[in-house]
C-alpha positions in Angstrom: -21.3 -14.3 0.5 -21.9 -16.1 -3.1 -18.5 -16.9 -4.9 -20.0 -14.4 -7.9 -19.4 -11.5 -5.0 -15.7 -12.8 -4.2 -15.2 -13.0 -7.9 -16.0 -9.4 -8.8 -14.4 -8.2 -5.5 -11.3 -10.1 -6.4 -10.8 -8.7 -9.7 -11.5 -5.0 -9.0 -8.8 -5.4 -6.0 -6.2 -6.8 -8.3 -6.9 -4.0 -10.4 -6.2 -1.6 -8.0 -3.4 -3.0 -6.5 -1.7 -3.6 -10.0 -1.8 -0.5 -10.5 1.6 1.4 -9.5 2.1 3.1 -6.5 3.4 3.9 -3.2 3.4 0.1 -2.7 5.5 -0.7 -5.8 7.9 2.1 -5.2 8.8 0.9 -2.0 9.2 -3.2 -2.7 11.3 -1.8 -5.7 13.8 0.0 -3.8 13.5 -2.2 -1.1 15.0 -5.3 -3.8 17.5 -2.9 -5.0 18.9 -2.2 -2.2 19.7 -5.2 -0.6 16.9 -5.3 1.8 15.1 -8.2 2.3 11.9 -8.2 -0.3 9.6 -10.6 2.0 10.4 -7.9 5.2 9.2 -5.0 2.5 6.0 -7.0 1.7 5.4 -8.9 5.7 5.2 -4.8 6.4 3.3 -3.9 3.5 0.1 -6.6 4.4 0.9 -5.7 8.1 -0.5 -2.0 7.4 -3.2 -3.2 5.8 -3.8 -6.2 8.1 -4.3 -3.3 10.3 -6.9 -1.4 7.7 -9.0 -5.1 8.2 -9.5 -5.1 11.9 -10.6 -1.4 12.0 -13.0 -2.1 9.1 -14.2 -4.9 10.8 -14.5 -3.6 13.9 -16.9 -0.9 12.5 -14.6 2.3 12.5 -13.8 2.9 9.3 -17.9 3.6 8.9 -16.8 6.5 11.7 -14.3 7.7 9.5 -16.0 7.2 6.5 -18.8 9.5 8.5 -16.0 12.3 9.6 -14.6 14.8 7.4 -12.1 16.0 9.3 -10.9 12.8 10.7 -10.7 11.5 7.4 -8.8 15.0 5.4 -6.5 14.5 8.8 -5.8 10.4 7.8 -5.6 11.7 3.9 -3.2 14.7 4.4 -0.8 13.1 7.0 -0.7 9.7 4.3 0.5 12.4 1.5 2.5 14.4 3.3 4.3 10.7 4.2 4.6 10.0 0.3 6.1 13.4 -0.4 8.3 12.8 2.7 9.5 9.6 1.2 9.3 10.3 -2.3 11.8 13.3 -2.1 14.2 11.2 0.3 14.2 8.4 -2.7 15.1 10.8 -5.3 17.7 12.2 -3.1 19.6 8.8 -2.5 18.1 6.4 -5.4 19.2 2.9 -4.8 21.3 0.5 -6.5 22.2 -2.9 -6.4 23.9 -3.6 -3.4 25.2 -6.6 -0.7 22.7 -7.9 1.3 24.7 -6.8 4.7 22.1 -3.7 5.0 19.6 -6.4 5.4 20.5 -7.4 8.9 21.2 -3.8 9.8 17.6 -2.9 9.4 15.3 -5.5 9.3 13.1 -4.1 11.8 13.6 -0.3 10.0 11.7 -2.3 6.5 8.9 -3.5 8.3 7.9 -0.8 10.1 8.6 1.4 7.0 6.4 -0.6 5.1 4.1 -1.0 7.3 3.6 3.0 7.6 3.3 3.4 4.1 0.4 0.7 3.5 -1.1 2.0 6.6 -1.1 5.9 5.9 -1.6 5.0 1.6 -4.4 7.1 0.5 -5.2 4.0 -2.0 -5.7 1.8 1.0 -8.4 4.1 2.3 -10.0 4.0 -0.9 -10.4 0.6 -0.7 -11.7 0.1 2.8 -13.8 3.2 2.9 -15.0 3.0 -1.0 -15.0 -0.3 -2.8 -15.0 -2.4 -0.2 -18.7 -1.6 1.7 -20.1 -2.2 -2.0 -19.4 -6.0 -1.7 -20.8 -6.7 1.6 -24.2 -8.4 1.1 -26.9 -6.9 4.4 -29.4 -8.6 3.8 -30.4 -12.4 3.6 -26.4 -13.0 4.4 -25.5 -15.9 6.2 -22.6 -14.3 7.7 -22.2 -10.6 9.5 -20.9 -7.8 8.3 -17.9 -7.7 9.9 -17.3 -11.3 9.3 -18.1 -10.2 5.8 -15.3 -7.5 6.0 -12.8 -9.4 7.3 -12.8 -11.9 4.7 -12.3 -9.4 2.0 -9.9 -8.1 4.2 -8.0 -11.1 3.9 -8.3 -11.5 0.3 -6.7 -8.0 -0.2 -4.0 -8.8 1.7 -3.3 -12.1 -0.1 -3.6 -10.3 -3.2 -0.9 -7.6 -2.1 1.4 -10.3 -1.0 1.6 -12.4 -4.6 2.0 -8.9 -6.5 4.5 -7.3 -4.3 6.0 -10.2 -3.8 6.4 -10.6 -7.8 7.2 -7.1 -8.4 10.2 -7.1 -5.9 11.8 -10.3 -7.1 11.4 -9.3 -10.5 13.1 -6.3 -9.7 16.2 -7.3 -7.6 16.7 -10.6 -10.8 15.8 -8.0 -14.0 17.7 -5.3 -12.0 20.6 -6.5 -9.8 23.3 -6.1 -12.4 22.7 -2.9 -14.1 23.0 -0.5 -11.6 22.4 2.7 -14.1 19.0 1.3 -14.7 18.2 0.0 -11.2 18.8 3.7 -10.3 16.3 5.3 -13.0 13.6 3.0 -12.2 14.2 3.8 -8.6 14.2 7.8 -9.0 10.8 7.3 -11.3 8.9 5.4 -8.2 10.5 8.4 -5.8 9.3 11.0 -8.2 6.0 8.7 -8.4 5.5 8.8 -4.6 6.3 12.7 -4.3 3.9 13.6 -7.2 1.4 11.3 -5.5 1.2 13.1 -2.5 1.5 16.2 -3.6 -1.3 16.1 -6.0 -3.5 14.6 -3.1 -2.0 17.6 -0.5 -3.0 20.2 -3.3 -6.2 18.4 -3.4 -7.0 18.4 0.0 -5.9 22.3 0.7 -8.4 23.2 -2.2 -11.2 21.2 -0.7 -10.8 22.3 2.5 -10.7 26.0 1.5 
């Protein structure tokens, strides 16, 4: 793969993961509230560490080649955000001691991990964008090879954003709790309208 090919793939993936989301809601909330921002993110690239190997390992052409499978993955991701989203708006965070942090450490991995894992963006990715930058032919590595790589890339892109976007949060944030709590209802009501509009969207395909 040429270094033009990891070029344009690296600037359409920063794109899309600069772009708002599920992802940014949760880092957000989880530097508000006193959880630990580099457990948010660790879970975060875990989910899609997870997208990578089942690219790579050929599945996500299976899913890309089953409807069902793939409404199934789609709905159950939105009905997670609308899950989430709502229990955000109903408890927005706020600035607070670090103590939760050690309470739940293994509650913001896994958390994180979900969301990434089940984010309807992620599938995009792997199932859209990401097949258009592997090189078949004349390629002096395979496919999955290939995959894996941009893989990788993806997730080192998540990390530096997320990463950013939750310091920047807990620094810009931490001491005005009124607007630590706005910003953190807008992501929840973000997430919910999210995966709402993509429930909707699946319910009218499907009928």
């Amino acid at each position: 793969m040429d270094s033009g090919t990891l070029i344009s793939f690296l600037a359409v993936d920063l794109l899309l993961v600069c772009v708002p989301g599920a992802d940014w809601a949760y880092v957000i909330g989880a530097g508000l509230r006193g959880r630990s921002v580099g457990l948010a993110v660790t879970g975060l690239v875990s989910g899609y560490a997870l997208h990578t190997a089942l690219a790579a390992a050929g599945l996500a052409v299976l899913v890309a080649g089953s409807p069902a499978l793939l409404t199934a993955l789609t709905v159950a991701g939105a009905a997670y955000l609308v899950w989430l989203g709502w229990s955000v708006l109903r408890r927005p965070g706020v600035p607070q001691a670090g103590e939760a942090e050690e309470r739940d450490r293994w509650r913001v991995f896994l958390r994180g991990a979900t969301i990434s894992g089940l984010n309807p963006k992620g599938l995009l990715l792997y199932l859209s964008v990401l097949p258009q930058f592997l090189v078949t032919h004349d390629a002096r590595l395979p496919v999955p090879a290939q995959t894996a790589g941009l893989g990788l890339l993806h997730m080192a892109c998540c990390a530096a954003v997320y990463a950013t976007v939750g310091v920047l949060a807990r620094r810009l944030l931490g001491a005005r709790p009124a607007a630590a709590r706005a910003v953190t209802r807008t992501s929840g009501a973000a997430m919910l309208g999210i995966g709402a509009f993509l429930l909707v969207q699946r319910l009218a395909l499907g009928g």
